[in-house]
Backbone bond lengths (Angstrom), bond angles and torsions (degrees), N, CA, C in turn:
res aa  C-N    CA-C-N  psi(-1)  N-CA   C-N-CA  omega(-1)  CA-C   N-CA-C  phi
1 X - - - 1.463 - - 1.526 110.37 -
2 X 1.665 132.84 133.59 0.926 114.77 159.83 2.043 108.30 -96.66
3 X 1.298 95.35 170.93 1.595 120.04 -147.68 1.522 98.20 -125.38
4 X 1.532 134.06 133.58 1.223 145.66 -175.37 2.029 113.26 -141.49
5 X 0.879 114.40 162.30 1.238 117.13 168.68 1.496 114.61 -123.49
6 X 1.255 120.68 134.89 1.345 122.33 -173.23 2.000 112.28 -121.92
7 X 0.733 124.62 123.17 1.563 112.50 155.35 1.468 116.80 -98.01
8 X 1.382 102.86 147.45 1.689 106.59 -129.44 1.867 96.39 -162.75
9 X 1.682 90.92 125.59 1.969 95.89 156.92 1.045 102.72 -97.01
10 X 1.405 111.36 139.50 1.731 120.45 163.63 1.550 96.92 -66.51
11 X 1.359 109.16 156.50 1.371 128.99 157.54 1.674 133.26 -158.58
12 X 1.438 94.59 19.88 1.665 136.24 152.05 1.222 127.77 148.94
13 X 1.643 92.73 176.74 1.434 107.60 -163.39 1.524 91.37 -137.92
14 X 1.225 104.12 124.19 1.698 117.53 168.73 1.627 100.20 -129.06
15 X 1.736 96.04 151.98 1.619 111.85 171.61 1.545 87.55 -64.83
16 X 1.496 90.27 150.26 1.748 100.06 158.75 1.683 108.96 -134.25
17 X 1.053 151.96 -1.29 1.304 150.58 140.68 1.160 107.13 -147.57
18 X 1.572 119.34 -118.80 1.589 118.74 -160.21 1.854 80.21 -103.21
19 X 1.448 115.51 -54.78 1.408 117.61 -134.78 1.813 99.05 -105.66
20 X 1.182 125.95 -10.13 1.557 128.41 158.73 1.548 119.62 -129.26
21 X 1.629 86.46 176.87 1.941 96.58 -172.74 1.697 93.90 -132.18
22 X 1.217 110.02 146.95 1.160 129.18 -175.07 1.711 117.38 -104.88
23 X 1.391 105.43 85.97 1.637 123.17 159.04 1.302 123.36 -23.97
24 X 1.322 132.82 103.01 1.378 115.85 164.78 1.980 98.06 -97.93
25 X 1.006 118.20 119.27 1.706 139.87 168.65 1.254 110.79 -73.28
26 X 1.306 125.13 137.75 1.980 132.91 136.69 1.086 85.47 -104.84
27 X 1.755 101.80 143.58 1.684 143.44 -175.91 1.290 107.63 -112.93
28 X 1.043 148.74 150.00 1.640 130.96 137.58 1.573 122.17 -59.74
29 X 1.539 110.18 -37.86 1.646 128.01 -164.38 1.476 90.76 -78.22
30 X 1.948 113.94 -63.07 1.466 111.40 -134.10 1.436 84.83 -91.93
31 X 1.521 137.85 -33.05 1.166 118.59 -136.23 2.084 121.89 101.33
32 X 1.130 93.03 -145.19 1.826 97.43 174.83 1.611 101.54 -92.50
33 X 1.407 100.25 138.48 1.325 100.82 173.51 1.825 108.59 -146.13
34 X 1.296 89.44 140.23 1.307 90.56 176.78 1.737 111.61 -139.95
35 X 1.578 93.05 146.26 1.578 134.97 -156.65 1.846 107.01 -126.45
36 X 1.057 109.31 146.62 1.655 135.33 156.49 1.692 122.60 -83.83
37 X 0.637 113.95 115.06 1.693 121.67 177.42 1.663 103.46 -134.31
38 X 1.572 86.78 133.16 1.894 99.96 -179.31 1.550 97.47 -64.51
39 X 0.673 100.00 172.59 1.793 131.05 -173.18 0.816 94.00 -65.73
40 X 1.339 129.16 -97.54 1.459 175.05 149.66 1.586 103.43 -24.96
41 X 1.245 100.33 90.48 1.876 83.65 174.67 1.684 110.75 -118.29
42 X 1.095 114.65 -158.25 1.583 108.39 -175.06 1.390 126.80 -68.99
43 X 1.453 117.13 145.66 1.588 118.87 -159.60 1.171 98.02 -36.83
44 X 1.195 117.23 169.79 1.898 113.46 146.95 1.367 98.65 84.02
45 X 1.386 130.95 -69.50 1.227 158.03 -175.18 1.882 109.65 -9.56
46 X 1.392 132.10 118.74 1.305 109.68 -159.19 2.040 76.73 -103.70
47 X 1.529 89.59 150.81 1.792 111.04 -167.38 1.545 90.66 -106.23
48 X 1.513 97.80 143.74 1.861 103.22 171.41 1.200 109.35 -77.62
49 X 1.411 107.29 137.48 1.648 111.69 -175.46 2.006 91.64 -115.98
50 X 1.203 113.01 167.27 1.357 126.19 -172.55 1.809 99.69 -67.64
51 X 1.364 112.75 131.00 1.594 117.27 171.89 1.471 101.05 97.57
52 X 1.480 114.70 -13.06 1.607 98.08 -175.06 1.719 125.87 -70.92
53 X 1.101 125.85 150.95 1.530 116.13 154.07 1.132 128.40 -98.96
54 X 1.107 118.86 122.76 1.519 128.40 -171.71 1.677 128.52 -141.77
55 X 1.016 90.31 -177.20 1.959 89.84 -171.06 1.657 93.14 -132.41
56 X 1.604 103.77 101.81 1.809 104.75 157.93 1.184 121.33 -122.76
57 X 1.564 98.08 167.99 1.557 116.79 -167.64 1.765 98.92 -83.49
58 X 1.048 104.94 127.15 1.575 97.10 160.03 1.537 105.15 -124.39
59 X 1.405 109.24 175.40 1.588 124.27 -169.15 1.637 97.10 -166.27
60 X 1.394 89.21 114.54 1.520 117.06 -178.46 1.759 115.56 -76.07
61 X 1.322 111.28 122.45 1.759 102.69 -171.78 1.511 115.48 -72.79
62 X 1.331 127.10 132.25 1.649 141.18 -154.81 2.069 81.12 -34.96
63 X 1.104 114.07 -82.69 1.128 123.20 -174.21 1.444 117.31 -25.20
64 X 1.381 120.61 -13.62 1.585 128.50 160.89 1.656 104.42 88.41
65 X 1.483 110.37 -0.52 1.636 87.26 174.74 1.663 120.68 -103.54
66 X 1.396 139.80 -72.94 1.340 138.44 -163.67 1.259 92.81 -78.24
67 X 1.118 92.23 140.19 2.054 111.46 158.75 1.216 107.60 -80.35
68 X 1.365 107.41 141.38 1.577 106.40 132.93 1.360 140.25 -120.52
69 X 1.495 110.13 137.98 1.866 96.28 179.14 1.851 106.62 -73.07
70 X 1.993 77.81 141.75 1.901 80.79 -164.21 2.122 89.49 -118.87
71 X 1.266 112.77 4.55 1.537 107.54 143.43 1.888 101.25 171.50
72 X 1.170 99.30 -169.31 1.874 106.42 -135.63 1.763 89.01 -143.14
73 X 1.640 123.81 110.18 1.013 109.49 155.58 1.685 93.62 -126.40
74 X 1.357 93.02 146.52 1.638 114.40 173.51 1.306 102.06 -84.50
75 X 1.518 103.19 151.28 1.641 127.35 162.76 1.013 126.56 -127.83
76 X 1.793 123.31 -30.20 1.264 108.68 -177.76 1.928 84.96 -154.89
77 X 1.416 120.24 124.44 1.416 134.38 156.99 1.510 105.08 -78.56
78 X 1.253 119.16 111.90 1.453 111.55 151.98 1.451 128.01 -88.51
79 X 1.511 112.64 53.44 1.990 123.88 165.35 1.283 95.60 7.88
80 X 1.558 110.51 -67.19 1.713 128.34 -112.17 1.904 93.58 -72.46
81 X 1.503 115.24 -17.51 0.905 101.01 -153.62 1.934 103.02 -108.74
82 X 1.660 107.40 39.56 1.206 105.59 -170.59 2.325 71.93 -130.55
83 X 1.107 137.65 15.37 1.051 128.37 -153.41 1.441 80.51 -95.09
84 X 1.407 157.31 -36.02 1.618 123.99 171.42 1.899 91.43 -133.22
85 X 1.188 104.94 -156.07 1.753 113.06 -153.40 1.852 94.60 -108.14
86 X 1.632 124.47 -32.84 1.469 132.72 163.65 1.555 110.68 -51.71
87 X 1.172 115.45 -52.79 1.300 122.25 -175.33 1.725 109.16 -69.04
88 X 1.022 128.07 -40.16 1.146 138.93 -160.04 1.410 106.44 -91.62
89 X 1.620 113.12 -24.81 1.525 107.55 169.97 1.253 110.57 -74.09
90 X 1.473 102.22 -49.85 1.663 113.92 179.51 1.617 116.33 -27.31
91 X 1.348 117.08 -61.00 1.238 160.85 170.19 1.530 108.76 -19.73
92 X 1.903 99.77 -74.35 1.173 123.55 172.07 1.761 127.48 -68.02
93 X 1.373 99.42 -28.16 1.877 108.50 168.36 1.595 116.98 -68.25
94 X 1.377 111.94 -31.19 1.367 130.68 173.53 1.235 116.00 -67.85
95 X 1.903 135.75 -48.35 0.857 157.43 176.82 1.963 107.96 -64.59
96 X 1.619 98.74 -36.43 1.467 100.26 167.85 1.141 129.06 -75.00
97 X 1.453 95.53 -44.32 1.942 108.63 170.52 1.775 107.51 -48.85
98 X 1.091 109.29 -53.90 1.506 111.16 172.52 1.847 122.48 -33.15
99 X 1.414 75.34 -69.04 2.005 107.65 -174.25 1.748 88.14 -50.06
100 X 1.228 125.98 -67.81 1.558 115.84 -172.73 1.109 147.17 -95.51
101 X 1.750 96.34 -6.36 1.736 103.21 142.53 1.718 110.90 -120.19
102 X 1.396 112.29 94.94 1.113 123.97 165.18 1.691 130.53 -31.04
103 X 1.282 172.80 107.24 1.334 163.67 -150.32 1.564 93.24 -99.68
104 X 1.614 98.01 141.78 1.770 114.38 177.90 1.474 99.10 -54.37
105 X 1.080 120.84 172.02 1.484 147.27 167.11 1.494 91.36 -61.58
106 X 0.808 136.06 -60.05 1.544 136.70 -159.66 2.000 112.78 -76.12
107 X 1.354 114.74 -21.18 1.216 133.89 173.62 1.726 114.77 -98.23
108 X 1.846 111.52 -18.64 1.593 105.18 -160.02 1.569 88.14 -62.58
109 X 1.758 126.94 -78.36 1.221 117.45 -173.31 1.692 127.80 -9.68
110 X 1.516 116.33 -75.24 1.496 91.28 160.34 1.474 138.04 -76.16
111 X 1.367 125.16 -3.98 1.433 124.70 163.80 1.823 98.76 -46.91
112 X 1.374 104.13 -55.45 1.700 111.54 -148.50 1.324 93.97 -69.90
113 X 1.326 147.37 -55.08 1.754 140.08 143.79 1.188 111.45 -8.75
114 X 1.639 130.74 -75.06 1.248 131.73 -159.79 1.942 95.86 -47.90
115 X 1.444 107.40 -47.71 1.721 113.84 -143.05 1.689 71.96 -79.35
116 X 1.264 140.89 -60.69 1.140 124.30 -151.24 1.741 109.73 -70.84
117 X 0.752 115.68 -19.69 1.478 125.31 -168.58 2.064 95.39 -80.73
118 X 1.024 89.05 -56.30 1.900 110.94 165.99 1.213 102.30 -24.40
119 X 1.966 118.34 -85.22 1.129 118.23 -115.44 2.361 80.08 -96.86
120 X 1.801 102.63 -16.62 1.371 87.12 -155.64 2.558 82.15 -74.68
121 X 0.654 109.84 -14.59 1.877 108.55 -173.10 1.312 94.47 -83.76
122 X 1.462 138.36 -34.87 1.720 121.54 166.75 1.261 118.28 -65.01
123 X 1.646 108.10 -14.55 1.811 105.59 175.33 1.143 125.04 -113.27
124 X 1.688 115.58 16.20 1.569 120.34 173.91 1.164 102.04 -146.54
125 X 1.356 115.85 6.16 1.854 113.66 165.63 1.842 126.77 -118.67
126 X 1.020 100.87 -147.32 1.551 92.88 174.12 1.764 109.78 -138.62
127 X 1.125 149.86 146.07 0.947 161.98 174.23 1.418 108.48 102.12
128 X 1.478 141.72 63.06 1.582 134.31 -176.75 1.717 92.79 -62.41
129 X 1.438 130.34 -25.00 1.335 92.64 -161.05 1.753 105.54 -87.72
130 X 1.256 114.85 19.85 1.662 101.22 170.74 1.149 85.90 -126.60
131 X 1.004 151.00 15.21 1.379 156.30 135.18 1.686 103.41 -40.26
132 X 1.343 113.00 -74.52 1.422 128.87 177.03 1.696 104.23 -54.86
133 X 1.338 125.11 -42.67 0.997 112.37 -178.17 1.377 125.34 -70.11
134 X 1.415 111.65 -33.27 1.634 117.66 159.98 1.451 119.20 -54.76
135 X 1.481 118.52 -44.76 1.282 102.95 -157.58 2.037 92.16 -85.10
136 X 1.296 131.48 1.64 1.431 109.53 -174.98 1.477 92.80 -95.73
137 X 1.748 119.61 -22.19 1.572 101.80 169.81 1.259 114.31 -68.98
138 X 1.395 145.03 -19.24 1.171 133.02 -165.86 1.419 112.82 -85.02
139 X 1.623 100.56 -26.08 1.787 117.33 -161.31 1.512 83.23 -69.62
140 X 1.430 122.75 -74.70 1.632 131.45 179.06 1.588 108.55 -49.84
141 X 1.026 136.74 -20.33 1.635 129.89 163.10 1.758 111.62 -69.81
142 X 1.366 106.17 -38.46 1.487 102.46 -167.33 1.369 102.04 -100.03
143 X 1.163 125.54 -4.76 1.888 133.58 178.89 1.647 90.63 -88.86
144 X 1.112 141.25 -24.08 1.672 124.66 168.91 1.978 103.41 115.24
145 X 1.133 96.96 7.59 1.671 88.77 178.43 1.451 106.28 -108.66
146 X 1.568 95.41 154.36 1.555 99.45 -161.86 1.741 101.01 -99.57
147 X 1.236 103.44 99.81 1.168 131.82 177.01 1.493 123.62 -80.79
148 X 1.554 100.71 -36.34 1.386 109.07 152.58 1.599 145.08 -48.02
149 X 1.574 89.00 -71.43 1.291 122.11 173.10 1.473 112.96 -63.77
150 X 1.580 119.49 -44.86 1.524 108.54 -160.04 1.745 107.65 -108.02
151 X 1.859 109.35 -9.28 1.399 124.99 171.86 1.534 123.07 -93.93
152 X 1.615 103.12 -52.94 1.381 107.08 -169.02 1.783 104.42 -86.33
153 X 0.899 106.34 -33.40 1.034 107.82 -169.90 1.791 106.37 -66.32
154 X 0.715 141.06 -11.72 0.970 151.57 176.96 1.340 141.17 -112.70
155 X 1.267 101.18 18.01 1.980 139.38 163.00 1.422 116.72 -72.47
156 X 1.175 96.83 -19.93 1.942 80.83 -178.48 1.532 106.81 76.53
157 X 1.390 81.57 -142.89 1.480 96.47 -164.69 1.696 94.71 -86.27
158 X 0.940 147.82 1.19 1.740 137.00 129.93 1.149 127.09 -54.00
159 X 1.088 133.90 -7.93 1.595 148.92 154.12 1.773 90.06 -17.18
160 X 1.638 104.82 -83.16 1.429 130.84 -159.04 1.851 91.29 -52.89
161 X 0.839 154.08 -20.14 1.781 135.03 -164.38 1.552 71.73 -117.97
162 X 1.612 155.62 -85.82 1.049 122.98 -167.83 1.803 153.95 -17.71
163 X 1.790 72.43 -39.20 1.385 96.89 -156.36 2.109 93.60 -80.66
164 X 1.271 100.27 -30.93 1.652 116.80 -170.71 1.649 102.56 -76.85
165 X 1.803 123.03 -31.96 1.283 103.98 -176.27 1.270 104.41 -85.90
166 X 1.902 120.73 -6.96 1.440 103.20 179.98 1.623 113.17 -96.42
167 X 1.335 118.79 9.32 1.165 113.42 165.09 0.877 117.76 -116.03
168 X 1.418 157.49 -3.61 1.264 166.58 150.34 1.396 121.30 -68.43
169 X 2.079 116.66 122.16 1.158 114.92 171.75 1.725 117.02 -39.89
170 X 1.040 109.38 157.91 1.602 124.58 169.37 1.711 105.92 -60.87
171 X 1.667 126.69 -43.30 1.172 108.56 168.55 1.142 122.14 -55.41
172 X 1.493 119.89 -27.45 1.492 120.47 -156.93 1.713 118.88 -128.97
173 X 1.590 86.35 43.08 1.515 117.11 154.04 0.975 143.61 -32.19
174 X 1.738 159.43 52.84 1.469 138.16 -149.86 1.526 100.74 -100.25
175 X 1.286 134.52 -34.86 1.560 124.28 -161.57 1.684 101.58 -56.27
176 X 1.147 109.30 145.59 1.767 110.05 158.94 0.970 127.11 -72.01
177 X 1.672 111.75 157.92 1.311 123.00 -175.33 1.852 111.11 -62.54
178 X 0.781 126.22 -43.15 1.460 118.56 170.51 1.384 101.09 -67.62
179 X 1.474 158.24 -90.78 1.157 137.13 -163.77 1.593 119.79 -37.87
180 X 1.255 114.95 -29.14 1.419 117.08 173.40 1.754 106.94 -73.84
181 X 1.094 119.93 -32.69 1.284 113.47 -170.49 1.893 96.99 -93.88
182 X 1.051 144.12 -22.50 1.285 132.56 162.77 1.579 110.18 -81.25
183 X 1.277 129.65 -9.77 1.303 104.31 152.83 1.461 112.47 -94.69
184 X 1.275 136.20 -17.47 1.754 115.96 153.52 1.467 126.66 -39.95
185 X 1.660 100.01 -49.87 1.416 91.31 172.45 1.153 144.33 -91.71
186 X 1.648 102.14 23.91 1.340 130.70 -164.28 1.216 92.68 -100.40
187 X 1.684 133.74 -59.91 1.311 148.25 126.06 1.415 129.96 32.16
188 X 1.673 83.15 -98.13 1.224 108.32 147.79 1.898 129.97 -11.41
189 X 1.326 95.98 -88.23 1.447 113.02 177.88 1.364 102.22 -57.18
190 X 0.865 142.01 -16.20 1.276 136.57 -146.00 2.059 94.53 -116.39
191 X 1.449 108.55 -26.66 1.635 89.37 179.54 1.959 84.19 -110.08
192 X 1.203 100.72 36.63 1.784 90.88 166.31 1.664 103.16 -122.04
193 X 1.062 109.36 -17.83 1.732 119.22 166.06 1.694 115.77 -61.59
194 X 1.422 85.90 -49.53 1.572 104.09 -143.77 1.189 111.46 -105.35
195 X 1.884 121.68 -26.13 0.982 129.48 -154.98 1.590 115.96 -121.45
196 X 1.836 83.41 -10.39 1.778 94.75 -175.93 1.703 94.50 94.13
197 X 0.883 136.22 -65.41 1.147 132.10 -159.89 1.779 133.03 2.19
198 X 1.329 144.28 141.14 1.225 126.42 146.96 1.231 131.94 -97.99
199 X 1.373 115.80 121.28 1.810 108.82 178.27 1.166 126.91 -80.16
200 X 1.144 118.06 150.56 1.528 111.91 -166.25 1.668 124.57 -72.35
């Protein structure tokens, strides 16, 4: 097997038979990557939980296809973002958007910024859901679609609450939670039309 080291956000963990769980990774280099890790790993041993950043070992099978992670050091737990059930969806829709539209090799580096920069301000600030809404404009700003021109621009008189959650810190929030959440899924639909996208 050859063996690599990656630093890496989790952005899940699924069972994969009886005796492993199946990693879905953000890379900066590769993009999404996904790995096998036993269940059960060594005593003591700290396990990747979803949102973490970390640095693992993988080891590629002779045959060149599944990885496996061959050990797990943590760097950064983000708790903060299991502290109510809004935040934590937010959190998790972001982590999906990732998982099922992957970013080119040439985009992962800033994808993996945007999500890390993302997920650590949904767990030490307040408002994750324009949190989420920033980081899917940035993902579709820096992926090459005109999100500007062929989305915002074309809000009307929502221009002005768009235009305020993307310039305004997260402390210093005024639009509401329902106007913020109908322009996500306004968003949303809009880089699944246009952008190819899959929603979760």
């Amino acid at each position: 097997m050859s063996a690599t080291s990656l630093r890496c956000l989790v952005l899940g963990r699924d069972p994969s038979g009886e005796s492993h769980v199946l990693l879905t990774l953000l890379e900066p280099s590769e993009g999404v990557v996904r790995c096998l890790l036993r269940a059960r790993g060594a005593k003591g041993a700290t396990s990747p939980d979803l949102f973490d950043e970390g640095e693992i070992g993988l080891e590629r099978a002779k045959d060149g296809g599944t990885r496996f992670a061959r050990d797990y050091r943590l760097l950064t737990r983000r708790a903060g973002l299991a502290r109510d059930h809004r935040t934590l969806e937010r959190a998790c829709r972001l982590a999906a958007m990732l998982r099922k539209n992957p970013p080119p090799p040439e985009s992962a580096e800033v994808c993996y910024r945007i999500a890390l920069e993302t997920f650590d301000a949904m767990s030490a600030r307040p408002r994750a859901d324009c949190a989420y809404f920033k980081s899917l404009w940035l993902i579709l700003k820096d992926g090459g679609w005109g999100v500007h021109e062929q989305w915002f621009l074309r809000l009307g008189a929502r221009q002005a609450h768009a235009a305020a959650i993307l310039a305004q810190p997260l402390d210093a929030q005024t639009t509401d939670e329902e106007t913020v959440a109908k322009l996500s899924t306004d968003l949303e639909r809009w880089s699944a039309g246009e952008a190819h996208f899959v929603l979760p």
